[in-house]
C-alpha positions in Angstrom: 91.7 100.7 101.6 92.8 99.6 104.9 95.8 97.6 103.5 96.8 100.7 101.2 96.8 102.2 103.6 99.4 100.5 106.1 101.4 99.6 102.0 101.7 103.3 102.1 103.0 103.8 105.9 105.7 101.0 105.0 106.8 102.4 101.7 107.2 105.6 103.4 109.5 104.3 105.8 112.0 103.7 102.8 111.9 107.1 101.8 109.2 106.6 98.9 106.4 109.5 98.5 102.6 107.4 98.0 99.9 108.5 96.4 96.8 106.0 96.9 93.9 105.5 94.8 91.4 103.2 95.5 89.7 102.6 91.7 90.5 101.9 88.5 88.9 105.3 86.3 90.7 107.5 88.8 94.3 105.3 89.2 94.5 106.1 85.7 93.8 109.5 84.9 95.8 110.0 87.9 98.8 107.6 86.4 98.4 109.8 83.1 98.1 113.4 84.4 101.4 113.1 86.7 105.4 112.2 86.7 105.4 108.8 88.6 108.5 106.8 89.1 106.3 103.2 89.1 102.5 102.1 89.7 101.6 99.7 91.9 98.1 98.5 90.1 96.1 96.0 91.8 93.8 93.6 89.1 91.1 94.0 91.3 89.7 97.3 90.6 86.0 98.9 91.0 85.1 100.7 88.5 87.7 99.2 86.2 89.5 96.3 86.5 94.0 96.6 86.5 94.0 94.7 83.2 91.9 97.3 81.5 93.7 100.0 83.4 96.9 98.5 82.4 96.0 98.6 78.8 94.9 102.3 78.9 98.0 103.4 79.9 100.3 101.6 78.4 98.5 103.9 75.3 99.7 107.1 76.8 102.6 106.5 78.9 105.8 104.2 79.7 105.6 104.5 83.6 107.0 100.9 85.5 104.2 98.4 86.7 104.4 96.2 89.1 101.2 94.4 89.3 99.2 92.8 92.2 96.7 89.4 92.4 94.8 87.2 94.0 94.4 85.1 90.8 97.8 82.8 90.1 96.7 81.5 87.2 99.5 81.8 84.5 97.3 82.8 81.7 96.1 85.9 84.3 100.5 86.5 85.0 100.7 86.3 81.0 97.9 88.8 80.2 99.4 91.2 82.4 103.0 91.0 81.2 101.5 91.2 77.6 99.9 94.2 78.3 103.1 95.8 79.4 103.3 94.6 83.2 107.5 95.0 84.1 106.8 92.7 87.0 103.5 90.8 88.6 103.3 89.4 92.3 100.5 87.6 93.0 98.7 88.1 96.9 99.6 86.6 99.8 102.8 89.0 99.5 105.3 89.6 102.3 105.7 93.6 102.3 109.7 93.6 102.1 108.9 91.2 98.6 107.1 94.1 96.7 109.6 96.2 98.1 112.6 94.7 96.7 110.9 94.2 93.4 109.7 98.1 93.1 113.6 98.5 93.8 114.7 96.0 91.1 112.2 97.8 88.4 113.4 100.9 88.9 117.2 99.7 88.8 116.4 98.6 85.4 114.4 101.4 84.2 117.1 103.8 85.6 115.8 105.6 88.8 117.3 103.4 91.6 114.8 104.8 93.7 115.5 106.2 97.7 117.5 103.6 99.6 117.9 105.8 102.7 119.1 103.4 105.9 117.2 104.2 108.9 118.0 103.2 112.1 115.4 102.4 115.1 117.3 101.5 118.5 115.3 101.1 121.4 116.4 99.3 124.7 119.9 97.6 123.7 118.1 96.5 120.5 118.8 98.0 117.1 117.7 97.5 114.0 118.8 99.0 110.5 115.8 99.2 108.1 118.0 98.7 105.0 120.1 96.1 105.6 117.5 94.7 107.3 119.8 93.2 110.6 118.7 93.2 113.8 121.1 93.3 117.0 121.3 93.3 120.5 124.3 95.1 122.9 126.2 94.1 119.8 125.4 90.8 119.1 123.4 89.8 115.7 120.2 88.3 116.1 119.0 85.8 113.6 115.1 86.6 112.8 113.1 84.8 109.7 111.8 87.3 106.9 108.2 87.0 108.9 109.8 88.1 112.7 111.7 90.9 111.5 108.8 92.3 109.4 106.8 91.9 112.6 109.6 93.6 114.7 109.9 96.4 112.5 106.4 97.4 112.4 106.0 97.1 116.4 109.2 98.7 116.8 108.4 101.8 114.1 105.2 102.1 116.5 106.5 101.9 119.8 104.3 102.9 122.6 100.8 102.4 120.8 99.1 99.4 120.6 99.0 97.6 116.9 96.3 95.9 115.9 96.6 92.3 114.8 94.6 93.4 111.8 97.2 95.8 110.8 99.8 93.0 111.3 98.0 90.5 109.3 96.9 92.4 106.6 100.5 93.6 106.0 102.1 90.1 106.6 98.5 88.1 104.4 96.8 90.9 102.8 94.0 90.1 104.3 92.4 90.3 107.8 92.8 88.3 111.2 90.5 85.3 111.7 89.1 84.9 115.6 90.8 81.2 115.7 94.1 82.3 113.4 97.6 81.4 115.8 100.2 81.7 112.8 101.0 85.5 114.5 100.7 84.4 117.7 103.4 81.9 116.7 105.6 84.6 115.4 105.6 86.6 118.0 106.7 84.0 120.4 109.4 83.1 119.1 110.6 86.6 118.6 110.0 87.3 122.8 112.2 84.3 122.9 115.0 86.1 120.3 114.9 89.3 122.0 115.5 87.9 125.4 118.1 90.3 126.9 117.1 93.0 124.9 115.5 95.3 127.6 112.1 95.4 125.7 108.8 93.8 126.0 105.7 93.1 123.5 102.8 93.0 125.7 99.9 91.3 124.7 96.3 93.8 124.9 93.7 91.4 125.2 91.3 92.0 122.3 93.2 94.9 120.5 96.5 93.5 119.8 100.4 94.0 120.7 102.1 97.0 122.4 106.0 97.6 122.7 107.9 99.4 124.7 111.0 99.1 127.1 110.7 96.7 130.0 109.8 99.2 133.2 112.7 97.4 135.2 115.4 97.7 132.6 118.6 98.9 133.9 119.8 102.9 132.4 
């Protein structure tokens, strides 16, 4: 629930309305009974699995699927694409990934979907959430898909600490482990990138990362 939860927050920062359920009986009555654009259907389900919920609905309505999965087996990506899946990703999936394939489904099932451009400055760094490009007193920073991800979520949530569970279950989809320093890793090399940039991410021992402007930063 936790990870729909933070899906939700970062879909909603590209303009898209979410509504969450978290099992299978009610994701589809609730996929049946209203107007949706696309579903989002996990395979793993309680009370009934996304394959069987898949197959339910596909009976009663034409609404776009995207579906989600641990299992990478190709007779599991098959199954669901026989049973009417328009597109399957399979888990660990970087957010902006299931973004631009949401995008891409609706393109093809003619509602392009919101594609509003928002942009965050803070300090002398700005980024624009569409194009996804990062810069700093005018000059373009280079950031892997991973940093910027990172960047954007600290940045959208400036001035309260985010937890490195929240990170890692957006960036994994699942939670931190106590010895795990992949994060850590990307977050120093983005301190390094944003040198100059008259911000700081602070490291709160035992909670996670907070970011704000630097205290001594000129006006």
């Amino acid at each position: 629930m936790q990870l729909c939860s933070l899906m939700t927050q970062y879909f909603a920062r590209y303009a898209f309305s979410v509504v969450a359920v978290h099992d299978g009986k009610a994701g589809l009555s609730t996929a049946i009974e209203r107007d949706f654009d696309l579903v989002v259907l996990d395979v793993m389900l309680p009370a009934m699995d996304g394959f069987d919920v898949l197959r339910n609905l596909r009976k009663n309505a034409t609404t776009p699927v995207i579906m989600l999965t641990a299992r990478a087996a190709p007779s599991d990506r098959v199954k669901g694409l026989e049973l009417g899946a328009d597109d399957y990703l399979t888990k660990p999936f970087a957010p902006e990934e299931l973004l631009a394939r949401v995008r891409a489904v609706l393109r093809r099932t003619g509602a392009a979907g919101p594609v509003e451009a928002k942009a965050l400055q803070i300090g002398k760094l700005e980024i624009n959430t569409h194009t996804r490009e990062v810069w700093c007193s005018g000059i373009k920073l280079e950031l892997t898909s991973l940093e910027y991800i990172v960047l954007e979520i600290l940045m959208q949530s400036a001035g309260r600490v985010v937890t490195r569970n929240e990170l890692t279950l957006l960036l994994y989809q699942r939670p931190a482990t106590p010895y795990e320093r992949s994060l850590d890793v990307h977050i120093c090399h983005l301190r390094k990138k944003l040198e100059g940039a008259a911000v700081s991410i602070r490291n709160i021992r035992g909670q996670g990362y907070h970011f704000a402007v630097q205290a001594d930063a000129p006006a």
